[in-house]
C-alpha positions in Angstrom: -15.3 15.3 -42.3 -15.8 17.4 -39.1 -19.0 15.5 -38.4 -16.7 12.6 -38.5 -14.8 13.5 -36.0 -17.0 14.8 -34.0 -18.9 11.1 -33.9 -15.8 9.5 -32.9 -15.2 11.8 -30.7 -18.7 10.4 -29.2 -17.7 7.6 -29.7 -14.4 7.4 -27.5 -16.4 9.3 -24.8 -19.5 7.3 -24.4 -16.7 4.4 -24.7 -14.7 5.9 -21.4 -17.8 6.7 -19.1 -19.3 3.0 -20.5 -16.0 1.4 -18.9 -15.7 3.5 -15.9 -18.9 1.5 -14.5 -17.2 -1.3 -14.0 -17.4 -2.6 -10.5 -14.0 -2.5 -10.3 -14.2 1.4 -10.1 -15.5 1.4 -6.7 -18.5 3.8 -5.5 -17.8 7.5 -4.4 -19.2 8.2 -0.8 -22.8 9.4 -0.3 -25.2 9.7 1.8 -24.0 9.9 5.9 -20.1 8.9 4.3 -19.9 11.6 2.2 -21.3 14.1 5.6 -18.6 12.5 7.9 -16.1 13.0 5.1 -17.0 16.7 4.5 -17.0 17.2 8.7 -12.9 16.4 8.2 -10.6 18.6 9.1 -8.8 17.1 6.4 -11.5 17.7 3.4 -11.3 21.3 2.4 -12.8 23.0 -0.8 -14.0 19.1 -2.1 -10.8 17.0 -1.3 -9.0 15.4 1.0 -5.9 17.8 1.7 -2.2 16.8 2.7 -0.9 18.6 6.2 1.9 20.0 3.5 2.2 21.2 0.5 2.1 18.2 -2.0 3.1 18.8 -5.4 2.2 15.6 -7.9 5.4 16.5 -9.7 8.8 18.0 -8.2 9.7 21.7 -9.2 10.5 21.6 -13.5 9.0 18.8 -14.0 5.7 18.2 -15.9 3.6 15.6 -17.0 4.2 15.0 -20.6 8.0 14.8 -19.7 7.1 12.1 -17.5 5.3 10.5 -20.1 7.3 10.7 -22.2 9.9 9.1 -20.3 7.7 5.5 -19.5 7.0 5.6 -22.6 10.0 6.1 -24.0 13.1 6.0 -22.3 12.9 2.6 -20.7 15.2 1.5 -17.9 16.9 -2.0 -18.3 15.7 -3.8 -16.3 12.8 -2.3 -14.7 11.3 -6.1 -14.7 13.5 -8.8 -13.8 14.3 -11.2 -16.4 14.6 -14.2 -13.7 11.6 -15.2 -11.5 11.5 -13.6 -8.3 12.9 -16.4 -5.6 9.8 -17.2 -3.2 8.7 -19.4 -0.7 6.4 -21.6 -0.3 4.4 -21.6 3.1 1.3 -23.3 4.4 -0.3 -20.3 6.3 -3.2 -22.3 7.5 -0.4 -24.4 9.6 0.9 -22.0 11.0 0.5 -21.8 15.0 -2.2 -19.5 15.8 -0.1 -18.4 18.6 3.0 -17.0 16.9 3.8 -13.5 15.7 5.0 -13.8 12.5 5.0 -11.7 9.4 4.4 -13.0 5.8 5.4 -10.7 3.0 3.4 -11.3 -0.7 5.7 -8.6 -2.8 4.9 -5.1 -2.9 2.7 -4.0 0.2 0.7 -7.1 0.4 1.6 -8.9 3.7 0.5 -11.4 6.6 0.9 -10.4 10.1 0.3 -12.7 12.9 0.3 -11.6 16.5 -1.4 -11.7 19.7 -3.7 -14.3 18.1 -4.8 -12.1 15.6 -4.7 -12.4 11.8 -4.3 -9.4 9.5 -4.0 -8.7 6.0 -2.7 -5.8 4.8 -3.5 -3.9 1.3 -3.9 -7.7 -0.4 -3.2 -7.5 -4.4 -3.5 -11.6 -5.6 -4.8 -11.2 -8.7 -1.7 -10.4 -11.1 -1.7 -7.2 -12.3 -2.1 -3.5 -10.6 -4.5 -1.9 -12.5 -8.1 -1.8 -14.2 -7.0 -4.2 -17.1 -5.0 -6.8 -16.5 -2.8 -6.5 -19.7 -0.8 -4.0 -18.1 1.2 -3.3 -15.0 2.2 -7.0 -14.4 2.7 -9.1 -11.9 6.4 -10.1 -12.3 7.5 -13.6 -12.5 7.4 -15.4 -9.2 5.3 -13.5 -6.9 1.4 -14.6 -8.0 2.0 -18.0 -6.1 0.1 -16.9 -3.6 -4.1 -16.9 -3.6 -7.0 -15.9 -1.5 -7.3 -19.9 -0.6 -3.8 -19.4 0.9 -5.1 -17.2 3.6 -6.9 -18.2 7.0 -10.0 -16.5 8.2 -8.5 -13.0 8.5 -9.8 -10.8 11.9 -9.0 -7.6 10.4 -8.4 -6.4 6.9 -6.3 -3.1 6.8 -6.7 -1.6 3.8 -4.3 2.0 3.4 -6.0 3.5 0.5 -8.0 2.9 -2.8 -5.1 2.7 -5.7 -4.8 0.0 -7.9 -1.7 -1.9 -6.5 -3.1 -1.4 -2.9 -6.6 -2.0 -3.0 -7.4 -4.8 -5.6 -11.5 -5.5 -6.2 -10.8 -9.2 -7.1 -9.0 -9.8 -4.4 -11.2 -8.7 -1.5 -14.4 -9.8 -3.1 -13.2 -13.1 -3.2 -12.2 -13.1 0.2 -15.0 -11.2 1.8 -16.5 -14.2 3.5 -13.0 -14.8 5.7 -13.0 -11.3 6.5 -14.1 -10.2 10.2 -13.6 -6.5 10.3 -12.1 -3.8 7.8 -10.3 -1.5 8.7 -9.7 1.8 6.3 -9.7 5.0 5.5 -12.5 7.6 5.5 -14.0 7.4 2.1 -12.8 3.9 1.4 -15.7 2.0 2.9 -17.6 3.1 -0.1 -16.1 0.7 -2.3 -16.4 -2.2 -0.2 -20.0 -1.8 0.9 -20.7 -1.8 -3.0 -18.9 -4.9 -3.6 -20.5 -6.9 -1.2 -18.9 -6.2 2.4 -21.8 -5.2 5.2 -21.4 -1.7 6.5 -21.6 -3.1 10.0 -18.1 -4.8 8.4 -16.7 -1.4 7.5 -14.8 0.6 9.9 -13.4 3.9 8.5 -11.0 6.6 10.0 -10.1 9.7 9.8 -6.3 11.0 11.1 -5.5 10.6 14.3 -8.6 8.5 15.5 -8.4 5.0 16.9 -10.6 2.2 16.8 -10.3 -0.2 20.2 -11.3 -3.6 18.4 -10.7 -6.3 21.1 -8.4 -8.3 23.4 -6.1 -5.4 23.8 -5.7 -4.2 20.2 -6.3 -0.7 18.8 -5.4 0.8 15.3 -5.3 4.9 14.6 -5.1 6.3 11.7 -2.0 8.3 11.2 -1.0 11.0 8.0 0.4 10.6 5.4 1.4 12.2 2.4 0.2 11.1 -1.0 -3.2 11.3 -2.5 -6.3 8.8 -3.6 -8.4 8.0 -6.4 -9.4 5.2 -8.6 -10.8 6.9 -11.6 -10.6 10.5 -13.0 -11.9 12.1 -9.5 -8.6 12.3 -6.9 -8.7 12.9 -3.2 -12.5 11.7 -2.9 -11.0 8.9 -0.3 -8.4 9.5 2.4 -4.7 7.9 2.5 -3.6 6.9 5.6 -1.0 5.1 7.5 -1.9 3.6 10.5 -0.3 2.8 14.5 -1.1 -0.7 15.8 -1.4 -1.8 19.0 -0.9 -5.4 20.4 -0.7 -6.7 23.6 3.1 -7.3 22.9 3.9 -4.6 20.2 3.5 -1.4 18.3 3.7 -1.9 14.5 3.9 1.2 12.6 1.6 0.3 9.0 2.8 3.0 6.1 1.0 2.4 3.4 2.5 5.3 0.6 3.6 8.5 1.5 6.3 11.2 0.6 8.8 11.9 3.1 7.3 14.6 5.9 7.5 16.2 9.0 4.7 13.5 9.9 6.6 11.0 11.0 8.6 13.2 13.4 5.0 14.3 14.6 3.9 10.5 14.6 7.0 9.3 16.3 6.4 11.8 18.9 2.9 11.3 19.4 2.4 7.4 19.4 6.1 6.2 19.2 8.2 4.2 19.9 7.9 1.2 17.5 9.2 -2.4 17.7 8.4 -2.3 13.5 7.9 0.2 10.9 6.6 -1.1 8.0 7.8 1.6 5.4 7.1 2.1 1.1 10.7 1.8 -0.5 10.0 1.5 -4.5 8.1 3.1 -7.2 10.1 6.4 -6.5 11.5 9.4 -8.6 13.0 12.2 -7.9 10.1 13.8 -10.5 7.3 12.6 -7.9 9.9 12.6 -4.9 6.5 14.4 -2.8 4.8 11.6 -2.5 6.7 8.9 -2.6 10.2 8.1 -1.1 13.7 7.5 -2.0 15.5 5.0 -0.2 17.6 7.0 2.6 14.3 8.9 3.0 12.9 5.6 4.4 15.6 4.8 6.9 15.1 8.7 8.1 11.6 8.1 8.4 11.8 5.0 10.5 14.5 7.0 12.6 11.7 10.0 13.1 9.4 7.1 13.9 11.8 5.9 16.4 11.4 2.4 15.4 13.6 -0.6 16.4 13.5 -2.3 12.9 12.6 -1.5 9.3 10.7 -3.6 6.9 10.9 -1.7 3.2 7.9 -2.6 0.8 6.4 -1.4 -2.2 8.7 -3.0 -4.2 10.0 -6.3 -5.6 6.5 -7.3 -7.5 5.1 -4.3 -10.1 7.0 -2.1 -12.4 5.0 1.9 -11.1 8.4 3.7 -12.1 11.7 3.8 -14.1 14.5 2.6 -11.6 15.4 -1.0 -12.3 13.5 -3.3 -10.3 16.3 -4.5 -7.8 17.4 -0.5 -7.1 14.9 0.1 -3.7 16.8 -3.2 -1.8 20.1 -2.3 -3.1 20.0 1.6 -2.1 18.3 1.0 1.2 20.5 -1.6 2.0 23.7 0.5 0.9 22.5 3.5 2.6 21.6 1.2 6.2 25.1 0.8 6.8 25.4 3.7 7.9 22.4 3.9 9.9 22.8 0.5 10.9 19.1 -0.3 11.8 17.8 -3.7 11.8 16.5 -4.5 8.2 14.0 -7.0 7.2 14.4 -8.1 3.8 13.0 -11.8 3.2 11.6 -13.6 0.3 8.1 -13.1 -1.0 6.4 -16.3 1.7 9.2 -16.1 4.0 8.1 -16.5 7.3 9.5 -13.8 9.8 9.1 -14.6 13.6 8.2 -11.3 14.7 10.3 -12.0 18.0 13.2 -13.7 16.4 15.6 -10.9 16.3 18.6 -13.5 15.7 16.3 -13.9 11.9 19.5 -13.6 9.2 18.0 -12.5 5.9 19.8 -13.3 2.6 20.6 -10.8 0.1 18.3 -12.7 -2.6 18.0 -10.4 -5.3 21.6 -10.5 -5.6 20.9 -13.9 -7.6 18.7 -12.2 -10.0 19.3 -10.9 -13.0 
């Protein structure tokens, strides 16, 4: 009997290293990447380190409890029973010369300025995660595809997890893609599916890349963590500052709450926009991931004019119903009173269009 178990056992192991070669997995950095990475002031004792202390889990809280909890204790409506109101917009037709913003659910999104075209963390492919029976799209928000996108000058990716960096996705689109822009460590994965190093341009906190007509990007901290597989914190997280001509567009990607964005604010503020993660929170992983008035403080360290809350609205990552992130952050604005930009998933937003009303559409669904 014990040889039994010991050759399923075998079994179930050869079985998880045979399915953590898919390409989907990504590549770990060698070779000169893996030497830049370990030159970081931000890679110490094999990982990439936040500037805080950054507990997975809060104080009292362990894993199996959280387990045990998704598993278990389900919240209604964690996934909307309606579909997710949407609209429908011919990106290619759009005037080249416009700054808009186009929002695809979570923190997918379009952005349109200066002339330039970027595309931010882009997740098309229906799920957030290596199989696609789990962690579903939800009803509403796949309408949009890589053929929906024009050639694309510079593809920000923020970090490698599932619901950020999807491998279908930006394989498919590859050939539209001009530059990448990304995180130390991140590159990695793209130069093994298909993307030309000279393609790849990776950065570390704090630098900045000058990339033409009067942009620039830096890489700004955050605080979160990385991985794709078993290994964490082989790739860095990062949000990012933007430069155009015409603005400064702060790009979050995920990150707990932190003195960072004081420090950021400070350092490269003000900004016309903050693009800021509101969803997928807990107060069990309230370290690296925010709750709502967290985000309208962080936007205030930032100094920002106006807020733009994603990271919600398209995946189920935690147990608050799916509607809670718009309804507390827009509860908790009126006190703050900044302006909020809440549209539908393919709404365009005129960047300069501060007279924009947005509708309170997930009121409508149930």
């Amino acid at each position: 009997m014990f040889l039994y178990f010991l050759l399923i056992c075998a079994v179930l192991v050869l079985a998880v290293i045979i399915f953590l070669q898919q390409p989907q997995f990504g590549k770990a950095p060698t070779g000169a990447r893996l030497e830049r990475i370990k030159s970081s002031p931000n890679y110490k004792n094999g990982s990439f380190q936040n500037l805080e202390n950054t507990p997975d889990l809060a104080e009292g809280v362990n894993m199996l409890s959280v387990i045990w909890g998704f598993l278990f204790n389900k919240t209604p409506r964690q996934v909307p029973v309606d579909s997710i109101p949407h609209v429908r917009t011919n990106i290619h037709a759009l005037d080249s010369q416009a700054d808009a913003l186009i929002w695809f659910g979570h923190s997918s999104y379009y952005i349109q300025t200066g002339g330039k075209r970027l595309l931010v963390d882009p997740v098309f492919n229906g799920h957030a995660s290596p199989v696609s029976f789990t962690t579903k799209s939800f009803p509403g928000t796949t309408d949009y595809h890589v053929e929906d996108i024009p050639p694309i000058d510079f593809l920000i990716i923020t970090h490698d997890h599932w619901d950020h960096l999807d491998y279908p996705t930006v394989k498919k689109i590859a050939p539209q893609v001009k530059q990448v822009i990304c995180p130390l460590g991140v590159g990695a994965h793209l130069e093994y599916w298909g993307y030309a190093p000279s393609k790849i341009t990776e950065l570390d906190w704090h630098e900045i890349a000058d990339l033409e007509d009067g942009f620039t990007i830096r890489a700004a901290p955050a605080r979160h963590f990385s991985g794709r597989g078993f290994k964490r914190n082989g790739t860095l997280w990062t949000s990012f500052v933007l430069n155009t001509p015409s603005q400064r567009i702060f790009i979050g990607g995920d990150s707990g709450y932190g003195k960072h964005f004081a420090d950021i604010g400070k350092q490269y503020g003000p900004f016309d926009l903050a693009i800021l993660e509101d969803g997928q929170y807990n107060t069990a992983w309230i370290y690296i991931h925010m709750l709502p008035e967290q985000v309208l403080q962080a936007a205030q360290d930032l100094h920002a004019q106006s807020v733009f809350p994603v990271h919600n609205s398209k995946f189920s990552l935690a147990m608050h119903t799916w509607d809670d992130p718009l309804i507390q952050i827009t509860e908790a604005n009126k006190k703050v009173q900044l302006p909020l930009l809440t549209p539908k998933i393919g709404e365009t937003v005129f960047l300069n269009d501060s007279a924009h009303v947005f509708t309170h559409w997930w009121k409508s669904v149930r």
